[in-house]
PANU-49595 format. One record per residue (C-alpha): x, y, z; residue in three letters; chain. Coordinates in steps of 0.02 Angstrom, whole numbers. Example, Ala and Ser with C-alpha at 12.3 -4.5 7.8 and 13.67 -1.06 7.14 Angstrom:
REC      c1      c2      c3  resn  chain
REC     615    -225     390   ALA      A
REC     684     -53     357   SER      A
//
This chain:
REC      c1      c2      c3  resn  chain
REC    1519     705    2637   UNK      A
REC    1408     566    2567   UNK      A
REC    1323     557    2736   UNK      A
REC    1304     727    2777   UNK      A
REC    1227     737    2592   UNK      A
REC    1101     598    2650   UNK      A
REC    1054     668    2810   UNK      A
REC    1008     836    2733   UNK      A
REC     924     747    2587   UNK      A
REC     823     633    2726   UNK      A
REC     788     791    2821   UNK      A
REC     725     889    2680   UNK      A
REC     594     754    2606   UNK      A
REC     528     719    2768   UNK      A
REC     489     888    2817   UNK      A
REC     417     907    2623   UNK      A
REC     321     740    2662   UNK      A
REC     239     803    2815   UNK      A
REC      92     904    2708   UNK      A
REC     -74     811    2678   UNK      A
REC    -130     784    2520   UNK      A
REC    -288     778    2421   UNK      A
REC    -302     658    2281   UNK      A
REC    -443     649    2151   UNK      A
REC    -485     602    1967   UNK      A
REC    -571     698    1833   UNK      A
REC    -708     613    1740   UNK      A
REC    -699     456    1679   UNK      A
REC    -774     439    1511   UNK      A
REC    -823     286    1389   UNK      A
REC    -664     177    1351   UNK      A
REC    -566     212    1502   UNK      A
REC    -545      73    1638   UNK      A
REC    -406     131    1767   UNK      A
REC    -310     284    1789   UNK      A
REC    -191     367    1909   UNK      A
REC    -258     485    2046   UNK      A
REC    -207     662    2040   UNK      A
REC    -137     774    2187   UNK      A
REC    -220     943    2205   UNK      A
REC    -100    1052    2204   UNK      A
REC    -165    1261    2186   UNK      A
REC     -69    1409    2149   UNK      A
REC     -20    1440    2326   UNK      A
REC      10    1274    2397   UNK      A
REC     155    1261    2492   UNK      A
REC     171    1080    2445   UNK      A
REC     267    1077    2285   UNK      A
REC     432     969    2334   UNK      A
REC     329     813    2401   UNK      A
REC     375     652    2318   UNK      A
REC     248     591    2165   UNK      A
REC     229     409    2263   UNK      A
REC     226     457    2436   UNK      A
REC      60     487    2539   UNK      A
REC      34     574    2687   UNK      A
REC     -49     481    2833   UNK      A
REC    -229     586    2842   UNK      A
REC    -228     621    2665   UNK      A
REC    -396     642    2583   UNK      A
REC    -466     534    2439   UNK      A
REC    -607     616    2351   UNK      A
REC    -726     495    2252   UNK      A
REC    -861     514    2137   UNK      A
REC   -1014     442    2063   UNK      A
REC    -953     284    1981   UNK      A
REC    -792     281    2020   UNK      A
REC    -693     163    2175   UNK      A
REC    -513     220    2213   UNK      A
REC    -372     102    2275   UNK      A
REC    -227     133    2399   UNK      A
REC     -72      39    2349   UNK      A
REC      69      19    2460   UNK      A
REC     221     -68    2407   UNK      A
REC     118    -137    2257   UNK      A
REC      -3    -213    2397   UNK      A
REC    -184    -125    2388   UNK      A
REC    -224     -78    2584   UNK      A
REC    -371      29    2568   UNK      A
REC    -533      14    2435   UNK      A
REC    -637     159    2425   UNK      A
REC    -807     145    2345   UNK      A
REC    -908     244    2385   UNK      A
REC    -942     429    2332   UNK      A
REC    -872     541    2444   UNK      A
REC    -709     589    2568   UNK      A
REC    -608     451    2636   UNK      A
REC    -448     466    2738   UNK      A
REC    -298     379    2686   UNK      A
REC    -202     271    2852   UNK      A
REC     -37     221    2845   UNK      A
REC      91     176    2963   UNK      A
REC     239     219    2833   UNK      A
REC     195     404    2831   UNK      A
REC     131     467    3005   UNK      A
REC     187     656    3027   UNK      A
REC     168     829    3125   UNK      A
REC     -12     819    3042   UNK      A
REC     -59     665    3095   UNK      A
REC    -222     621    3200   UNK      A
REC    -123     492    3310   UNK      A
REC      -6     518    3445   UNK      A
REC     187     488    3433   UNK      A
REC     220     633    3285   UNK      A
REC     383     692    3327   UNK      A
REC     450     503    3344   UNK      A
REC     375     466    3172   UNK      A
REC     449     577    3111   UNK      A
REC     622     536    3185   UNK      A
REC     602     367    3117   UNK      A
REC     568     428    2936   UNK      A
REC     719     538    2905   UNK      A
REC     847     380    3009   UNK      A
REC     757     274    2871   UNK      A
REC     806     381    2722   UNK      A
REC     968     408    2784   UNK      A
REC     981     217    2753   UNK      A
REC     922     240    2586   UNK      A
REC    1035     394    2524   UNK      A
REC     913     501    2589   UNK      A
REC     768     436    2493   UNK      A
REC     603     357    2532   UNK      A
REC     608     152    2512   UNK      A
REC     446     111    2492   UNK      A
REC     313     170    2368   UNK      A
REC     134     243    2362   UNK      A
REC      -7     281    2243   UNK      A
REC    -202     301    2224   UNK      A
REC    -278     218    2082   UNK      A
REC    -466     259    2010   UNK      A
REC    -569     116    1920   UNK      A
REC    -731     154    1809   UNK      A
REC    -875      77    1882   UNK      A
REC    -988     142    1732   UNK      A
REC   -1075       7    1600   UNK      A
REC    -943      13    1462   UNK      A
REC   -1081       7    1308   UNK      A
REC   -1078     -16    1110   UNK      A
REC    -951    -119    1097   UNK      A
REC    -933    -219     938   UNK      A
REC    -920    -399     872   UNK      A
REC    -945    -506     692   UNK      A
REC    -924    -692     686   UNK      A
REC    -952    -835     553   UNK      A
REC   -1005    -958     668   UNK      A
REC   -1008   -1133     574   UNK      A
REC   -1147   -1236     650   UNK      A
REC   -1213   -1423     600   UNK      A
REC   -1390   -1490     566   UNK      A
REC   -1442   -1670     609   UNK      A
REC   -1631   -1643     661   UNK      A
REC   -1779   -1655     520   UNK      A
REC   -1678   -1817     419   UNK      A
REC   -1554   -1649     392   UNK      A
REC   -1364   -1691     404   UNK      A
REC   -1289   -1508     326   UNK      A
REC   -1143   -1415     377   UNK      A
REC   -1139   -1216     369   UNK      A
REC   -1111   -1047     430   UNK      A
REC   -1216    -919     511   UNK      A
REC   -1160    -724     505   UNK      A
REC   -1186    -640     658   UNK      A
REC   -1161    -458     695   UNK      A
REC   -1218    -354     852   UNK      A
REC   -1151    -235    1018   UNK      A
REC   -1116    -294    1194   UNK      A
REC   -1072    -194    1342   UNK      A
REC    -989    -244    1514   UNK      A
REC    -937    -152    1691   UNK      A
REC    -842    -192    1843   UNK      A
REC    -916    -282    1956   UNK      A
REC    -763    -332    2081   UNK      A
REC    -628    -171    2071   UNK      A
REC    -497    -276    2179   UNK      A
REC    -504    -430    2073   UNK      A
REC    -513    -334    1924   UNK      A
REC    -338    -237    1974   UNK      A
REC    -258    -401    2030   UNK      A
REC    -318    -499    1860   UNK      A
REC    -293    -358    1737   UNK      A
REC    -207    -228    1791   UNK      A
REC     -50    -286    1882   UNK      A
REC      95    -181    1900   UNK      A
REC      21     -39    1772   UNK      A
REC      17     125    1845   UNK      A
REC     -58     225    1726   UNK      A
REC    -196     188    1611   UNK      A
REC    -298      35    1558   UNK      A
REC    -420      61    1440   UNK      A
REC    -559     -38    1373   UNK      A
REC    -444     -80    1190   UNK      A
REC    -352    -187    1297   UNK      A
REC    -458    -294    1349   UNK      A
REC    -581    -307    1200   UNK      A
REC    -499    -413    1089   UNK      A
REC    -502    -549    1223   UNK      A
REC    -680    -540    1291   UNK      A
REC    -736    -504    1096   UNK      A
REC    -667    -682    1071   UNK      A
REC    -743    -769    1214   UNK      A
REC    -904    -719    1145   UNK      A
REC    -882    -789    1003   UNK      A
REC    -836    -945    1093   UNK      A
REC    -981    -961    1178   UNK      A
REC   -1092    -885    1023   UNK      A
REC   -1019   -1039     933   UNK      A
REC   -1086   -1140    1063   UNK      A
REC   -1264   -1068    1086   UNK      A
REC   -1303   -1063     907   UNK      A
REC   -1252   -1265     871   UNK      A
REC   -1336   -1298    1005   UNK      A
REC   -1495   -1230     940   UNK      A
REC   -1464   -1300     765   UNK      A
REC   -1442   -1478     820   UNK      A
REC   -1621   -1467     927   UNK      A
REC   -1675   -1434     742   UNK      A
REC   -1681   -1242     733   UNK      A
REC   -1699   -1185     545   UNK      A
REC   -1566   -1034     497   UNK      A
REC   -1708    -930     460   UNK      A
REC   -1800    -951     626   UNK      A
REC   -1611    -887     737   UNK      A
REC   -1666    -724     701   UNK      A
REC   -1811    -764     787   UNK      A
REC   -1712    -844     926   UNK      A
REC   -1604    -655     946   UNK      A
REC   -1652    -632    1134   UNK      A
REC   -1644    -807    1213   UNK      A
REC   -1483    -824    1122   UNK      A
REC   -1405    -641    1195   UNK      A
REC   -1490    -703    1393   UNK      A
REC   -1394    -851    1370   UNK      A
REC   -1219    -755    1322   UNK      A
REC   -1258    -636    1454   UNK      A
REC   -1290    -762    1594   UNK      A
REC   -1126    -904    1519   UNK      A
REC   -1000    -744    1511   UNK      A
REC   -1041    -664    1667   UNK      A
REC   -1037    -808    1770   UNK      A
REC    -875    -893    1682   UNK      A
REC    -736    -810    1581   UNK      A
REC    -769    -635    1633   UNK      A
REC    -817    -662    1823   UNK      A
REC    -648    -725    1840   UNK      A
REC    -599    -532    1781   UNK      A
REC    -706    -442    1887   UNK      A
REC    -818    -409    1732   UNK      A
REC   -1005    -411    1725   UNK      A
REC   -1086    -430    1552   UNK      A
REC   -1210    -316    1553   UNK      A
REC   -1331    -327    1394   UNK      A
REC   -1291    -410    1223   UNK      A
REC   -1397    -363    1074   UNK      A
REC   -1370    -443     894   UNK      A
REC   -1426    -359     737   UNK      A
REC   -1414    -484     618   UNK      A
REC   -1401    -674     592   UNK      A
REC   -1372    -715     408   UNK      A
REC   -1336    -888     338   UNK      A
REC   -1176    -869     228   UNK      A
REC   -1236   -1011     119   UNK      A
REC   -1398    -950      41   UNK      A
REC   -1420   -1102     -63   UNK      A
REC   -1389   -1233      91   UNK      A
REC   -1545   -1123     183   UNK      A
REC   -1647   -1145      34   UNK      A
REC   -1611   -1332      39   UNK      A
REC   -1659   -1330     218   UNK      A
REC   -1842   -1230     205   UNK      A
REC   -1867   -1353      35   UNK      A
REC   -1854   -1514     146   UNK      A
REC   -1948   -1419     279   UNK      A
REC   -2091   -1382     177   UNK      A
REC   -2089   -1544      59   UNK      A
REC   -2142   -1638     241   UNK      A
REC   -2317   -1574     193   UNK      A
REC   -2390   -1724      82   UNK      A
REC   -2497   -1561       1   UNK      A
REC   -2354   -1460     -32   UNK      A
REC   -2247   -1606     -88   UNK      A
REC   -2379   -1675    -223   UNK      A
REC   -2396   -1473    -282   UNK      A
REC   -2207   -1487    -307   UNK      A
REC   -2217   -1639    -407   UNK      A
REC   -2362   -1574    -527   UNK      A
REC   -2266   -1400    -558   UNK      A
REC   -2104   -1514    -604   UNK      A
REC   -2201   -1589    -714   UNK      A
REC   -2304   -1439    -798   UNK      A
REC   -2142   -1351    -812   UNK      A
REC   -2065   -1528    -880   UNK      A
REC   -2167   -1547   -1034   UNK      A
REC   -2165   -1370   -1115   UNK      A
REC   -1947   -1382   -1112   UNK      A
REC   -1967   -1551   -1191   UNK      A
REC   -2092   -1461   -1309   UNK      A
REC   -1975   -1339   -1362   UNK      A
REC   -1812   -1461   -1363   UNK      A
REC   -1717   -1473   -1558   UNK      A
REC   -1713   -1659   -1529   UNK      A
REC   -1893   -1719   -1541   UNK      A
REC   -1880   -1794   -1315   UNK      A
REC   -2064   -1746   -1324   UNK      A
REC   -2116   -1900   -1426   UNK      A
REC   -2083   -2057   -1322   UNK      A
REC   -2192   -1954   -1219   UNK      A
REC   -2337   -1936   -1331   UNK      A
REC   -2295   -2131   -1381   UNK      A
REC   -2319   -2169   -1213   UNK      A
REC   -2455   -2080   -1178   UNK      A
REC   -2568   -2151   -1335   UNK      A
REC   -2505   -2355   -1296   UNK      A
REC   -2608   -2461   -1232   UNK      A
REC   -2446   -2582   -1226   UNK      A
REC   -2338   -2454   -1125   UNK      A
REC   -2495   -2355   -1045   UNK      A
REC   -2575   -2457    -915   UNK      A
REC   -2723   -2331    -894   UNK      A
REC   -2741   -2392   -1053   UNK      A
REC   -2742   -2586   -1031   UNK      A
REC   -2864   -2578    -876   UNK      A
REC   -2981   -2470   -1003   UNK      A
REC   -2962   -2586   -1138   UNK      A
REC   -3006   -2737   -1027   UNK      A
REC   -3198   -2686    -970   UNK      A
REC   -3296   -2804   -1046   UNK      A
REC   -3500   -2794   -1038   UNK      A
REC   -3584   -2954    -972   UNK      A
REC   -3741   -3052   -1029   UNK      A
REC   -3822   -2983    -880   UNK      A
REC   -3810   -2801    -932   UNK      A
REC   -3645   -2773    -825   UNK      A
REC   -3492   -2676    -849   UNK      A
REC   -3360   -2762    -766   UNK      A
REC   -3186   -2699    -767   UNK      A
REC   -3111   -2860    -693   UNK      A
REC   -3128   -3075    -736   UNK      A
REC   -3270   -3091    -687   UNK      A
REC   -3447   -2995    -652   UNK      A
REC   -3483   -2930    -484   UNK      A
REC   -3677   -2946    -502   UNK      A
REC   -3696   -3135    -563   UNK      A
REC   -3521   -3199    -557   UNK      A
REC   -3512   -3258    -753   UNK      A
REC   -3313   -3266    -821   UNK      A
REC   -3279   -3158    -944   UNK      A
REC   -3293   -3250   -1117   UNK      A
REC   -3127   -3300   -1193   UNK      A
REC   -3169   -3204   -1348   UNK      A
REC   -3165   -3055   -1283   UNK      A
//
């Protein structure tokens, strides 16, 4: 009974299998990577008890705009399809009655002695998958990215804020299937891969921006420095992590670049400017004008040893070279020993 229950079972899904097939995909939006092709079936097809993962030899596969399809056989891709357009499917497995080649009858004596093997079931598996080709876009990323400051006699530690979009497409479809899809036969969307490539930019974020820093680049001039720094993310990712994907990073764009630490960027433009002898002696004189009217104003009396000092010829020395110009018999004023027009000594009296 058991093989009389195969052979009718083997005889039943080959005949069923012998219909071509048309396989397509709907539109593939934002966010979705892979998907599953569908089989057109319309409300009076006569193919309705054909197996889900079994494909006709001289089935069509319809693609569109954007899209590449993949024929998998026994989890083996033998046909990549991408280009726009009808394309047939070929495979030895599944030659029938509707088959362009010769030898139809004997295929499909083969298949049903095959599944009579099997129980009366197919051994070996088929399926079209569809991959986006579109530029996957506003996709987002924040990162403290600590960075470190030896140029300008600067040796500061701190972190820069940056927040900004990045999109990516396939480049490679077969790569991409064999990296990152595997054995899925469904859907892979772009939430499963974000997290990772998300992190690898920040990897090599980290890397552009203490880069920059350490050739002396001031935190407020990296907004300045937006677009070389997204060329450089765009060329390091595309041609490293995410090449090895079958990824292409397409565009970065960063919004903003803040330094966490306000006060360590004020430190940083202070030094900066205080390299100007002009702005470093204003400094100095506002220190000092702002100095004297808190010492003014202070309970304790601090402003005195600065009047003292300031009236002393014994602890002001603009005071002691005043005090020693001495007039000489020749009519000159001579601040020093001795007089620069005749050469007399200055008399021990005075």
């Amino acid at each position: 009974m058991g093989i009389l229950r195969a052979g009718a079972g083997a005889l039943g899904g080959a005949l069923a299998e012998q219909w071509l097939e048309c396989f397509s995909c709907g539109a593939m939006g934002q966010g979705l990577l892979l998907t599953r092709g569908v089989k057109q079936i319309g409300e009076n097809s006569a193919n309705v008890k054909g197996e889900p993962n079994i494909i006709s030899d001289g089935s069509v596969i319809l693609v569109a705009d954007g899209q590449c399809a993949l024929a998998v056989e026994q989890g083996q891709v033998i046909g990549v399809y991408d280009t726009p357009g009808e394309h047939r499917f070929s495979s030895e497995l599944t030659k029938g009655v509707f088959s362009k080649d010769g030898g139809r009858l004997k295929s499909l004596g083969k298949q049903m002695w095959e599944r009579i093997g099997y129980g009366g079931d197919a051994h070996f598996a088929q399926y079209v998958m569809y991959l986006n080709l579109l530029e996957q876009t506003g996709i987002p990323f924040a990162a403290d990215v600590p960075f470190h400051m030896t140029a300008n006699a600067l040796d500061l530690d701190g972190t820069a804020r940056v927040q900004g979009v990045f999109s990516f497409r396939i480049v490679d479809p077969l790569l991409f299937y064999r990296r990152v899809c595997g054995t899925r036969t469904h859907t892979v969307t772009v939430a499963d891969v974000q997290n990772q490539l998300t992190e690898e930019l920040k990897s090599d974020l980290n890397a552009t921006l203490s880069a920059l820093c350490a050739a002396g680049a001031r935190p407020s001039a990296l907004p300045g420095m937006v677009d070389d720094v997204c060329e450089s993310l765009k060329t390091r990712l595309s041609v490293t992590r995410m090449a090895e994907r079958g990824f292409r990073m397409v565009a970065v764009a960063i919004s903003s670049v803040v330094c966490v630490d306000q006060r360590l960027a004020q430190r940083v433009e202070t030094a900066a400017a205080l390299k100007n002898p002009a702005l470093a002696g204003a400094t100095l004189v506002g220190a000092a004008a702002e100095a004297l009217p808190t010492a003014a104003g202070n309970a304790a009396g601090r402003l005195n040893p600065l009047l003292v000092t300031a009236h002393d010829p014994a602890q002001n020395p603009f005071l002691q070279n005043r005090s020693a110009v001495w007039r000489c018999a020749c009519g000159q004023t001579c601040p020093s020993r001795f007089c620069p027009n005749c050469g007399a000594k200055r008399p021990e009296s005075e």
